[in-house]
N, CA, C and O atoms as a GROMACS GRO file, in nm:
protein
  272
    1UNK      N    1   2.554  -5.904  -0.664
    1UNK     CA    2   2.529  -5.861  -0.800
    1UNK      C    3   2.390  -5.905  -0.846
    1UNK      O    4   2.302  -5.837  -0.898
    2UNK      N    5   2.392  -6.051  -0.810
    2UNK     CA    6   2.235  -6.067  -0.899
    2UNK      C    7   2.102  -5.995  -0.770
    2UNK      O    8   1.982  -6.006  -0.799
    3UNK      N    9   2.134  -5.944  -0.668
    3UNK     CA   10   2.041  -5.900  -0.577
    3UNK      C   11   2.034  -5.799  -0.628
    3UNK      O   12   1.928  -5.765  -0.679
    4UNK      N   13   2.162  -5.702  -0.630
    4UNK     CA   14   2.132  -5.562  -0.715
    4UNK      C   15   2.026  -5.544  -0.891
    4UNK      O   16   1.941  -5.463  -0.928
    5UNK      N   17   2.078  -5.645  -0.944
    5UNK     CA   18   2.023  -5.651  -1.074
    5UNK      C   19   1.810  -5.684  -0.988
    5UNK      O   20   1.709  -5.615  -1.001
    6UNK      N   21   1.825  -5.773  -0.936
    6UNK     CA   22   1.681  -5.782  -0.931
    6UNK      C   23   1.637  -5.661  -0.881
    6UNK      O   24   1.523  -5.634  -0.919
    7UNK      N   25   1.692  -5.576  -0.805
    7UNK     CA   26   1.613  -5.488  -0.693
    7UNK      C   27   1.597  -5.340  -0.866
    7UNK      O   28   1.522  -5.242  -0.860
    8UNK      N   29   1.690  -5.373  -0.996
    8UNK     CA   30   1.737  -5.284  -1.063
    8UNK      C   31   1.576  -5.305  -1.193
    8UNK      O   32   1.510  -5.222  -1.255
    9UNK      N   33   1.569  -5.499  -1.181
    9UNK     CA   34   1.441  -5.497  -1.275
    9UNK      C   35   1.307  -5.473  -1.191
    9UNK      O   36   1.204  -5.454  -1.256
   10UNK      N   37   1.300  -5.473  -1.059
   10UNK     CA   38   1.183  -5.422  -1.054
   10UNK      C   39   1.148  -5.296  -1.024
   10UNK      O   40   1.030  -5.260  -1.021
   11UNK      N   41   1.277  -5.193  -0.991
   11UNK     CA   42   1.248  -5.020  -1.011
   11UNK      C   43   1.217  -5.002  -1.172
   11UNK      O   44   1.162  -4.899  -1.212
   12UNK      N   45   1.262  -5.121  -1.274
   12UNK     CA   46   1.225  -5.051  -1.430
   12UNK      C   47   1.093  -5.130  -1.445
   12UNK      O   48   1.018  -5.117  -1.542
   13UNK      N   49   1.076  -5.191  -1.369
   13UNK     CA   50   0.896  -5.276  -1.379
   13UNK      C   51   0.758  -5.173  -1.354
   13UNK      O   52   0.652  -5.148  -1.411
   14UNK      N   53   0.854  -5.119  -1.190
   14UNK     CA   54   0.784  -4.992  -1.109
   14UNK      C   55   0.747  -4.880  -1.207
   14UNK      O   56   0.635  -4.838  -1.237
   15UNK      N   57   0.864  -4.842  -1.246
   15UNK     CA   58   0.847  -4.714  -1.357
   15UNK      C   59   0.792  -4.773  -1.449
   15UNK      O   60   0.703  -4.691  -1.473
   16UNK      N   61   0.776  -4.854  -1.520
   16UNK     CA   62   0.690  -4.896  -1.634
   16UNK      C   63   0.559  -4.841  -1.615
   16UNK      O   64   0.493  -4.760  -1.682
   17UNK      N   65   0.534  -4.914  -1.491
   17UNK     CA   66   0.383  -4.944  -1.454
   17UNK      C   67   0.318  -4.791  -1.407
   17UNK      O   68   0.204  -4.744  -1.419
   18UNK      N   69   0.441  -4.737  -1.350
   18UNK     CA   70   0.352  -4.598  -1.301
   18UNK      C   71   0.374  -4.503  -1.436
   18UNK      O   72   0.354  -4.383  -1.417
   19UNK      N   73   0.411  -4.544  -1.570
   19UNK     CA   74   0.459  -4.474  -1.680
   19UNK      C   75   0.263  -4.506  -1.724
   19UNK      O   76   0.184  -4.413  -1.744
   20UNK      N   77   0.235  -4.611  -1.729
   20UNK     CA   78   0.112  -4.705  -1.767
   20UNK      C   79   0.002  -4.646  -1.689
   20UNK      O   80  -0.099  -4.641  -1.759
   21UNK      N   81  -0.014  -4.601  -1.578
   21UNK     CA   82  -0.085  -4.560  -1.473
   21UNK      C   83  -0.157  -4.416  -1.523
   21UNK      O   84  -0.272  -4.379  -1.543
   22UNK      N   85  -0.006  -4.347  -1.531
   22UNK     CA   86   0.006  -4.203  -1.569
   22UNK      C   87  -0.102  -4.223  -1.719
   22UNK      O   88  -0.223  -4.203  -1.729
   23UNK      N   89  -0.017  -4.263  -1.806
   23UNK     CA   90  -0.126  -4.270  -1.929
   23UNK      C   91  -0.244  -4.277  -1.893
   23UNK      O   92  -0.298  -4.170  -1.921
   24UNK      N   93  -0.332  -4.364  -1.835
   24UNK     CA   94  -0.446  -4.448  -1.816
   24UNK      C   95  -0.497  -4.349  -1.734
   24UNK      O   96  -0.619  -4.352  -1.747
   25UNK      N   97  -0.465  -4.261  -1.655
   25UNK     CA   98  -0.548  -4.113  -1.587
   25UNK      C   99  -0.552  -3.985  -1.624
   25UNK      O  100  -0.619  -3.888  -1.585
   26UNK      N  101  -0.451  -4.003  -1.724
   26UNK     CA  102  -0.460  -3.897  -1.784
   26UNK      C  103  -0.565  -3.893  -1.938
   26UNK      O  104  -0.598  -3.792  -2.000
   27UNK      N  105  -0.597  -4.024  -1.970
   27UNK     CA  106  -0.694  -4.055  -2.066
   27UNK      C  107  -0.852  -4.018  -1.995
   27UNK      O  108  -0.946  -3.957  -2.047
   28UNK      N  109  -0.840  -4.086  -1.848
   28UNK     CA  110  -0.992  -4.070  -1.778
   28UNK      C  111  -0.963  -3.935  -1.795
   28UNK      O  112  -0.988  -3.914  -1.913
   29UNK      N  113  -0.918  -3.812  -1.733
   29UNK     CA  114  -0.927  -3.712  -1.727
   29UNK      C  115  -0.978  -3.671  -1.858
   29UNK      O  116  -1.078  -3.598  -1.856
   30UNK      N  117  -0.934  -3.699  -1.962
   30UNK     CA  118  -0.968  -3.609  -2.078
   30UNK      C  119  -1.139  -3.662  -2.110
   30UNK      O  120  -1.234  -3.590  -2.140
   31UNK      N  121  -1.136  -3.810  -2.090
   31UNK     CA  122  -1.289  -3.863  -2.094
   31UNK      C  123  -1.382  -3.736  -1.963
   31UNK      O  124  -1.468  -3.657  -2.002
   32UNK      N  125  -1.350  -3.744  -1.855
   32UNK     CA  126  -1.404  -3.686  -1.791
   32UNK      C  127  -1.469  -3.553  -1.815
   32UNK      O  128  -1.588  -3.524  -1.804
   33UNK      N  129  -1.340  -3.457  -1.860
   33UNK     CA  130  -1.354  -3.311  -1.921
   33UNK      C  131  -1.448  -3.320  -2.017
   33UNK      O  132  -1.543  -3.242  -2.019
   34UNK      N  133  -1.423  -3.460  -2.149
   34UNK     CA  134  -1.576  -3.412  -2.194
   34UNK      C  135  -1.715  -3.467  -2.155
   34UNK      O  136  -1.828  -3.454  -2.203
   35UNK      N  137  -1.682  -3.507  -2.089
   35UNK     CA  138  -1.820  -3.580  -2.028
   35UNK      C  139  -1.898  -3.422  -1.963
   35UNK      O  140  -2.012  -3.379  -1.983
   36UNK      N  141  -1.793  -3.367  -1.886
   36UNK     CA  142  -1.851  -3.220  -1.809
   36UNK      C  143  -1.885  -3.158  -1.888
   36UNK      O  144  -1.969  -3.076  -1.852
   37UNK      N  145  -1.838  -3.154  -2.070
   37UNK     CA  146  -1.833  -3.037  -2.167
   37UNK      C  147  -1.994  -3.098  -2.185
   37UNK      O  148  -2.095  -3.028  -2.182
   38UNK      N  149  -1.990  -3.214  -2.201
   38UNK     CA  150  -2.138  -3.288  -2.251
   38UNK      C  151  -2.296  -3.238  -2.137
   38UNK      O  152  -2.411  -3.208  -2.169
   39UNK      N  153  -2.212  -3.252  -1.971
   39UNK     CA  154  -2.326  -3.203  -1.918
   39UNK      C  155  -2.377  -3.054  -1.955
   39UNK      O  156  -2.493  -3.027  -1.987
   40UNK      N  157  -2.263  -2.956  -1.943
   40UNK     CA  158  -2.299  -2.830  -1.974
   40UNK      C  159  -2.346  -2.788  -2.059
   40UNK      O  160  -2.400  -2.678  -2.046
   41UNK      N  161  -2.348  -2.849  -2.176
   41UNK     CA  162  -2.436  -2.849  -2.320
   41UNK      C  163  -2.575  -2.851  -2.266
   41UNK      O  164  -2.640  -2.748  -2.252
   42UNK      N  165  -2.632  -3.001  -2.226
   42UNK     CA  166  -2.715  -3.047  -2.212
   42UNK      C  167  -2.791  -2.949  -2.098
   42UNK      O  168  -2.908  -2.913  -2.112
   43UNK      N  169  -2.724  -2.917  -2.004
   43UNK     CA  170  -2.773  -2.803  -1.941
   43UNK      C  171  -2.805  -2.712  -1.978
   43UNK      O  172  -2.922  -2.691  -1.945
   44UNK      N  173  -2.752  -2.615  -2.052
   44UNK     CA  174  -2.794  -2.497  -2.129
   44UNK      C  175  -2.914  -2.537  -2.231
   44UNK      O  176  -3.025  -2.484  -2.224
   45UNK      N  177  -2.875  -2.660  -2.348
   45UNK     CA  178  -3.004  -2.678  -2.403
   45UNK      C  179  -3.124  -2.666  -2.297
   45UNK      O  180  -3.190  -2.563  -2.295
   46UNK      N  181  -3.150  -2.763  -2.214
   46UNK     CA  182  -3.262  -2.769  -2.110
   46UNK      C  183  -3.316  -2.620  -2.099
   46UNK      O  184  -3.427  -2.580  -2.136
   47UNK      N  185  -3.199  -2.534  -2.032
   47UNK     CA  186  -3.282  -2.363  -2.006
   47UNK      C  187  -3.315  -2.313  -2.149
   47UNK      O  188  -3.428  -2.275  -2.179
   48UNK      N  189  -3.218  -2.315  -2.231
   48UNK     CA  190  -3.297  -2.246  -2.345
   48UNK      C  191  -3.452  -2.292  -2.383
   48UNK      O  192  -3.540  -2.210  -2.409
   49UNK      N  193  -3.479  -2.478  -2.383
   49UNK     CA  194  -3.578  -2.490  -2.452
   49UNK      C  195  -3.701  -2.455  -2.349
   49UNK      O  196  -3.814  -2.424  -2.384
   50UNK      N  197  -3.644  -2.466  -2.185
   50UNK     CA  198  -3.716  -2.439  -2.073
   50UNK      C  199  -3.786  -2.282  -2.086
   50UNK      O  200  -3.900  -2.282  -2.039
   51UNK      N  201  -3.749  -2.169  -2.133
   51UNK     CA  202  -3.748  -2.031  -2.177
   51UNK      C  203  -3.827  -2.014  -2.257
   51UNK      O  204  -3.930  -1.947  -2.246
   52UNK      N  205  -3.776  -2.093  -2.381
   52UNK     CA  206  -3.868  -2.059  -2.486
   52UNK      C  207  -4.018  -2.152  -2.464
   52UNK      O  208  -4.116  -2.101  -2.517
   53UNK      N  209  -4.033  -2.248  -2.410
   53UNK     CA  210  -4.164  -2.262  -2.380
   53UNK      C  211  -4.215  -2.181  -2.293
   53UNK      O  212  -4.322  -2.141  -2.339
   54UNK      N  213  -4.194  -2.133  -2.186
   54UNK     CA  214  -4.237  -2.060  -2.084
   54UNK      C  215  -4.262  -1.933  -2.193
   54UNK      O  216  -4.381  -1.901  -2.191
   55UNK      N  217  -4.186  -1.856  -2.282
   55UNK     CA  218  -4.208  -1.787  -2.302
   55UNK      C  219  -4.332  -1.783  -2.426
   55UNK      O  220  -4.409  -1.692  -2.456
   56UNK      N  221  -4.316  -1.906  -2.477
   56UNK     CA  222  -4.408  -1.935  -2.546
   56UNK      C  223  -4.582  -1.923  -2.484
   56UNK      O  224  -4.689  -1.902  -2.541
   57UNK      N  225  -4.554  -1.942  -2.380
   57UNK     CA  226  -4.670  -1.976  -2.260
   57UNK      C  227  -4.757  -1.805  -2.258
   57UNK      O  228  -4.870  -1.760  -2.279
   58UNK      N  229  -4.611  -1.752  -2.216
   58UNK     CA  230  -4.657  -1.620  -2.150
   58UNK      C  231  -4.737  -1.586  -2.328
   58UNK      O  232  -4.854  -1.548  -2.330
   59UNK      N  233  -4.672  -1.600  -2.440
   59UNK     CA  234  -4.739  -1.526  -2.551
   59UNK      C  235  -4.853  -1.576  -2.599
   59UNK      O  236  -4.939  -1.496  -2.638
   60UNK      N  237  -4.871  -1.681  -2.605
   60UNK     CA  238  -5.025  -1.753  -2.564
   60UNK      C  239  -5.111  -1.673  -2.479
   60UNK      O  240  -5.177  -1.577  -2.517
   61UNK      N  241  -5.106  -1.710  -2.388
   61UNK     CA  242  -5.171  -1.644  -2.248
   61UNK      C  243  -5.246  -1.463  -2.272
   61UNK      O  244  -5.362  -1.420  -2.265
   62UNK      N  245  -5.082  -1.383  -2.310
   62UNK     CA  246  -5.093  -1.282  -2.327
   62UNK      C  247  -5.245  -1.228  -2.499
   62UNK      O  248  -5.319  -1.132  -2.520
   63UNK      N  249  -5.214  -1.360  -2.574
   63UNK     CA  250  -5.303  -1.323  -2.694
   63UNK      C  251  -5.394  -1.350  -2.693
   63UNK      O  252  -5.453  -1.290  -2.783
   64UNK      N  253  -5.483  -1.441  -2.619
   64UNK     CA  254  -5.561  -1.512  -2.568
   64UNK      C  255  -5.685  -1.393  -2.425
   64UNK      O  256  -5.797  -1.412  -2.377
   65UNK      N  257  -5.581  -1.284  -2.410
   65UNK     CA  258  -5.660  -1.180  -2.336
   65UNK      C  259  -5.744  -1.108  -2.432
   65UNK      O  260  -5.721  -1.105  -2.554
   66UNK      N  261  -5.869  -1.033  -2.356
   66UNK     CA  262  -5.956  -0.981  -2.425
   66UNK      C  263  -5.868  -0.826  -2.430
   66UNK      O  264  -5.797  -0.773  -2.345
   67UNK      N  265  -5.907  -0.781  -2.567
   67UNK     CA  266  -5.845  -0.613  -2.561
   67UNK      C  267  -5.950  -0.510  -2.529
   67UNK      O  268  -6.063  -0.507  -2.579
   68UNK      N  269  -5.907  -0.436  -2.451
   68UNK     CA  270  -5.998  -0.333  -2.340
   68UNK      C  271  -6.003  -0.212  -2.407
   68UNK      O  272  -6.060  -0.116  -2.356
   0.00000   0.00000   0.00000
């Protein structure tokens, strides 16, 4: 009896802990997702502002020609 009872508190110790586990990766995951939401922002800003200078460049460049 008391062998059964111990073998009984540490399957509810086990499940605790993998109850605790579960939480605790399923929190990284959601940290993670926005961390990716954060790169992809930051990515897109980069090309947009990357664009509009370049394109800024080309309209410079382009006004800056003599007219024929």
């Amino acid at each position: 009896a008391l062998e059964r009872r111990l073998h009984e508190l540490l399957q509810r110790r086990q499940q605790d802990r993998i109850v605790e586990l579960e939480a605790a990766l399923d929190g990284a995951q959601r940290r993670l997702q926005e961390r990716e939401r954060e790169v992809v922002w930051w990515r897109d800003a980069a090309k947009l502002v990357s664009h509009r200078r370049d394109e800024s460049r080309r309209l410079r460049c382009t006004a800056s020609e003599p007219v024929r």
